[in-house]
N, C-alpha and C positions, 0 to 999 in steps of 0.2 A: 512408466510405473506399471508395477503388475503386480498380484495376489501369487502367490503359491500354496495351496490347501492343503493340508499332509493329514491324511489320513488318522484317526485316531489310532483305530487296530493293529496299523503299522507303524506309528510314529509315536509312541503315548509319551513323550516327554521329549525335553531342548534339546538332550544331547543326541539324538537320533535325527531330530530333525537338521540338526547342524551338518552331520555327517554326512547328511544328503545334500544339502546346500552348497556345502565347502566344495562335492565332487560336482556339480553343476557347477558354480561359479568359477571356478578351475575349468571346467569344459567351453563354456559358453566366451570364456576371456580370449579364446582363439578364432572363433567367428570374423569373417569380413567385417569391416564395419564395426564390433564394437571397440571402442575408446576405454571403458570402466563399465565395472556394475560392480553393485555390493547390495546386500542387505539389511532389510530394519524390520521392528516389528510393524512401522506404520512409515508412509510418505506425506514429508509436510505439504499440507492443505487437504488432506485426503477424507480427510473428517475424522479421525482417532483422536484422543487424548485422552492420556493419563498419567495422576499425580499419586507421589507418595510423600509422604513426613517425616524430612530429613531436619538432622540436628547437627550444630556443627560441634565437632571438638577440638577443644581450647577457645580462646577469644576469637571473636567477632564481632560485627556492626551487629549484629542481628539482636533486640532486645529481649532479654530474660522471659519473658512472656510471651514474646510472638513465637508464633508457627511457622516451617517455611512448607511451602507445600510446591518444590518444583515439579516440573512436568518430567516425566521419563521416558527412556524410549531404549530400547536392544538395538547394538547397532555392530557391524562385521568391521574391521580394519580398512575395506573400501567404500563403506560408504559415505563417509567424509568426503574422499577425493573424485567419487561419481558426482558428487553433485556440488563439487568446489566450496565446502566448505573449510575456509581455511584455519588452519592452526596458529595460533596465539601463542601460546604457550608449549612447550613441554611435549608429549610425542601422541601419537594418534595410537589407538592396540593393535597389539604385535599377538604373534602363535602364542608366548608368555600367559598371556590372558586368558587365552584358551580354559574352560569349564569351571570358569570362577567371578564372581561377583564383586570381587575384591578392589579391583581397577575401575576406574568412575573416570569421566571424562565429563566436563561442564562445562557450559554455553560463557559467553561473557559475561552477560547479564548476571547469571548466575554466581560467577566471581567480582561483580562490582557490585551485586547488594550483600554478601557477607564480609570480602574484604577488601575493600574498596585502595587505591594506590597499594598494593600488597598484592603479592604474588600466590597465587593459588595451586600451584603445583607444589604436594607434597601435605598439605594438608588433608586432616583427615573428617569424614562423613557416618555420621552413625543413624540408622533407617529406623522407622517403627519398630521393624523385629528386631530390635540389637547387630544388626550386621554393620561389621566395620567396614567402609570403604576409602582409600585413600585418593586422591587426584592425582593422575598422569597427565593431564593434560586442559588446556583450554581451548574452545575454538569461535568461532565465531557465531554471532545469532543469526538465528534461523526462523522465520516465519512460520510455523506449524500451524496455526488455528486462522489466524486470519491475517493479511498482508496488511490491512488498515493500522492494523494494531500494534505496539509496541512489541517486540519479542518477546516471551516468557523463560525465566529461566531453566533451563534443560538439565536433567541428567542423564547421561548413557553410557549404559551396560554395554559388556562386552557379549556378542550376539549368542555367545557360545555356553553361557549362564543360561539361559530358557529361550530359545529360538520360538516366537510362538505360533501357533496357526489360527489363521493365515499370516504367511509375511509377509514383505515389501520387500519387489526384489524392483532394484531401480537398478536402469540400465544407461551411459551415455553412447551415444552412437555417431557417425559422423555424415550420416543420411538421415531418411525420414529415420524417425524411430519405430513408428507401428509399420514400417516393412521387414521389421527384424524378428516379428512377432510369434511367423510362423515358423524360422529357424529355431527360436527358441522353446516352442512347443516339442519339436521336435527332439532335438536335444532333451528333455526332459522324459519324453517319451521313450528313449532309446533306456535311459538310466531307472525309471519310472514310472511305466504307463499308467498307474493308480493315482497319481499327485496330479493334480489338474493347474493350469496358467489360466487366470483368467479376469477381470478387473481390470483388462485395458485402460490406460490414457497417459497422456503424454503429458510433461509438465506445464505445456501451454495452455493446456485445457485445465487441469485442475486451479493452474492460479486466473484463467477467463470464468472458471464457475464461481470460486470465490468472490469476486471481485462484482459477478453480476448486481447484486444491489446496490452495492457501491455505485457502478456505472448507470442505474438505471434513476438512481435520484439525483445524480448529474445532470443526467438528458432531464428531467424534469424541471430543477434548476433553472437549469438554462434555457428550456421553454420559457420558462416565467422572466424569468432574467430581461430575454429577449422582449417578449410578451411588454413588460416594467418599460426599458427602456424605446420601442414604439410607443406606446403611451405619455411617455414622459416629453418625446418627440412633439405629439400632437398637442399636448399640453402647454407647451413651450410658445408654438405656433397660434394656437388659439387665444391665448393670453394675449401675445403680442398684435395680434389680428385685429383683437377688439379693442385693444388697446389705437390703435392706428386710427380707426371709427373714430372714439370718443374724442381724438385730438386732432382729426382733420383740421377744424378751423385752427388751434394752435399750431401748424404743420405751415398750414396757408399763409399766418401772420407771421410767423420765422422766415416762408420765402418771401412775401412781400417785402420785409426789413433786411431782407441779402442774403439770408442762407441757400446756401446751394444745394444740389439733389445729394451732392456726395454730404455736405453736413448733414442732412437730414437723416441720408443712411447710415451714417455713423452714430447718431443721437439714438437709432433704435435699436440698434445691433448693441451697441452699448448697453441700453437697459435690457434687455433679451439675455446680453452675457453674465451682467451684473443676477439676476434671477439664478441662472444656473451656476455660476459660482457659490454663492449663498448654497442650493443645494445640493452642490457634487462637496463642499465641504462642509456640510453637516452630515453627507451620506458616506464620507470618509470617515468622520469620529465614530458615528454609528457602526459600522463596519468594526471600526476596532475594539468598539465593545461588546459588541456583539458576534464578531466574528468566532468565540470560543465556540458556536453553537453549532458550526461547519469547519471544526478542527477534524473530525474524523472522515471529512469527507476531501481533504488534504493529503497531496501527496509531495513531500520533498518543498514544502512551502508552507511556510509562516503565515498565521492569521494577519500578523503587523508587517509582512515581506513590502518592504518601500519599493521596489519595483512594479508588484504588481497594482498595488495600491493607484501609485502614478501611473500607469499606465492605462486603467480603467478611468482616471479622471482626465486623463490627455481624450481619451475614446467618449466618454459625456459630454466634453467639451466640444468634441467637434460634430458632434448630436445635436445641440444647444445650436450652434456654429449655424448647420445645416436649418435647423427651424426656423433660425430668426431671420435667416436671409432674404426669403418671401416675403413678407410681411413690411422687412425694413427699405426693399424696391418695391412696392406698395404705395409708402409712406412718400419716397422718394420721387412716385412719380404724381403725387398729387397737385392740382393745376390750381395758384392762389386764388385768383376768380371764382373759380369756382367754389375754394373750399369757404372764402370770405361771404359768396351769397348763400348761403346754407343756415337755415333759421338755430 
């Protein structure tokens, strides 16, 4: 992803700025190495956004009272297929579209909160200013604002309505992509030396910035997590430790009466696991009520996801496991005699 900055005194409105675009993306689409590029007014994640207040005409889910206020965004005929967003519905815009607002194109989301099992293509959009727009197409959602987050529904203009400055020009490429960087300065230069490339970064990096707080209360998490379950460890073990103390002499008169070192290990291993059962399932119902509170810190996983749930209580379990086993060869190897003359 890159900025393209079009000069005001040269560019002072879309259709100028398009015209220069058009003959760039025409030029740069021959390059080694590129795959696609197209244009937007902004690249998902890049920090932009903006909404306008659209109305639907004729029936809808949408209530008489509400507002819809989707996000919008100017977009070329390739930048859909540079950045694989796919088509749902109905066609992506064509040269047809060219210097007209008229052609709307909208996100799924967008077509399943006004008409939900209902086809969206062909229906019509009317903006704050009274402008009618009809839908050519549906595509699929797109992350724009933040990857944690449900997708917002989108509208997109055809780039050729008000190309704006700065644009988004996204490129795909089949190498690095910032080694393309400099051909493509160049190129611009040849057509343009006044229009400046500049706002470097690739798509990995803007969805690694997004996501940094995300990740960084993870790693926090999971310290403590970690942190929790050490403690819960020693816990386990301490318990059962003193526990061993107070019942040496009952330990003594079980071997005196026949119990063996392996009964004995067994009777504490036993109560050690009985402990942690009790609280790896109460720390399972807790989880599931509380889990809404680390829903967005969730990716592709359920607060109630039964695998991971078991799996965290297989992993306590064998924490538990690992505590009591000290403690219950302790127990195991204590000498009747001796535990019998003990005041």
């Amino acid at each position: 992803m890159a900025r393209i900055g079009f000069p005001q005194r040269s560019y002072p409105n879309g259709e100028k700025r398009w015209q220069l675009s058009r003959q760039f993306l025409a030029d740069i689409r021959n390059l080694p190495g590129i795959r696609a590029a197209g244009l937007s007014s902004d690249a998902p994640l890049a920090g932009g956004y903006s909404a306008q207040d659209m109305y639907p005409v004729g029936p809808s889910a949408l209530a008489p009272t509400e507002r819809f206020f989707p996000e919008w965004r100017f977009a070329d005929p390739d930048y859909f297929r540079t950045l694989d967003v796919p088509l749902k519905e109905g066609r992506f815009f064509t040269d047809e579209d060219a210097g007209t607002r008229n052609s709307l194109i909208v996100s799924e989301a967008y077509a399943r909160k006004l008409w939900p099992g209902e086809s969206a293509v062909g229906k019509q959009m009317r903006d704050g200013g009274s402008g009618l727009h009809t839908i050519v197409g549906v595509v699929g959602d797109v992350r724009n604002i933040d990857v944690g987050k449900e997708p917002l529904p989108i509208n997109y203009f055809p780039s050729t309505a008000g190309t704006p400055t700065p644009a988004a020009l996204l490129v795909r490429t089949a190498g690095d992509p910032l080694a393309t960087i400099g051909a493509l300065r160049a190129r611009m230069k040849r057509i343009d030396p006044s229009v400046p490339i500049f706002d470097v970064s690739t798509m990995e990096q803007l969805v690694s910035a997004n996501s940094a707080k995300s990740r960084w209360n993870t790693w926090l998490i999971a310290i403590f997590a970690g942190l929790a379950l050490i403690l819960g460890a020693l816990g386990i073990y301490g318990v059962l430790a003193y526990a061993v103390t107070l019942r040496t002499r009952e330990i003594g008169v079980r071997m005196a009466l026949g119990a063996s070192s392996a009964d004995i290990q067994r009777l504490m291993l036993g109560e050690g696991m009985t402990l942690a059962a009790l609280g790896i399932g109460a720390g399972v119902l807790l989880a599931i009520w509380l889990g809404q509170l680390a829903a967005s810190l969730l990716y592709g996983v359920d607060v109630k996801d039964t695998a991971s749930l078991a799996s965290v209580a297989v992993i306590m379990g064998l924490v538990a496991l690992a505590a009591s086993v000290i403690p219950a060869r302790r127990a195991a190897r204590v000498d009747p005699l001796d535990a019998l003359r003990m005041e």
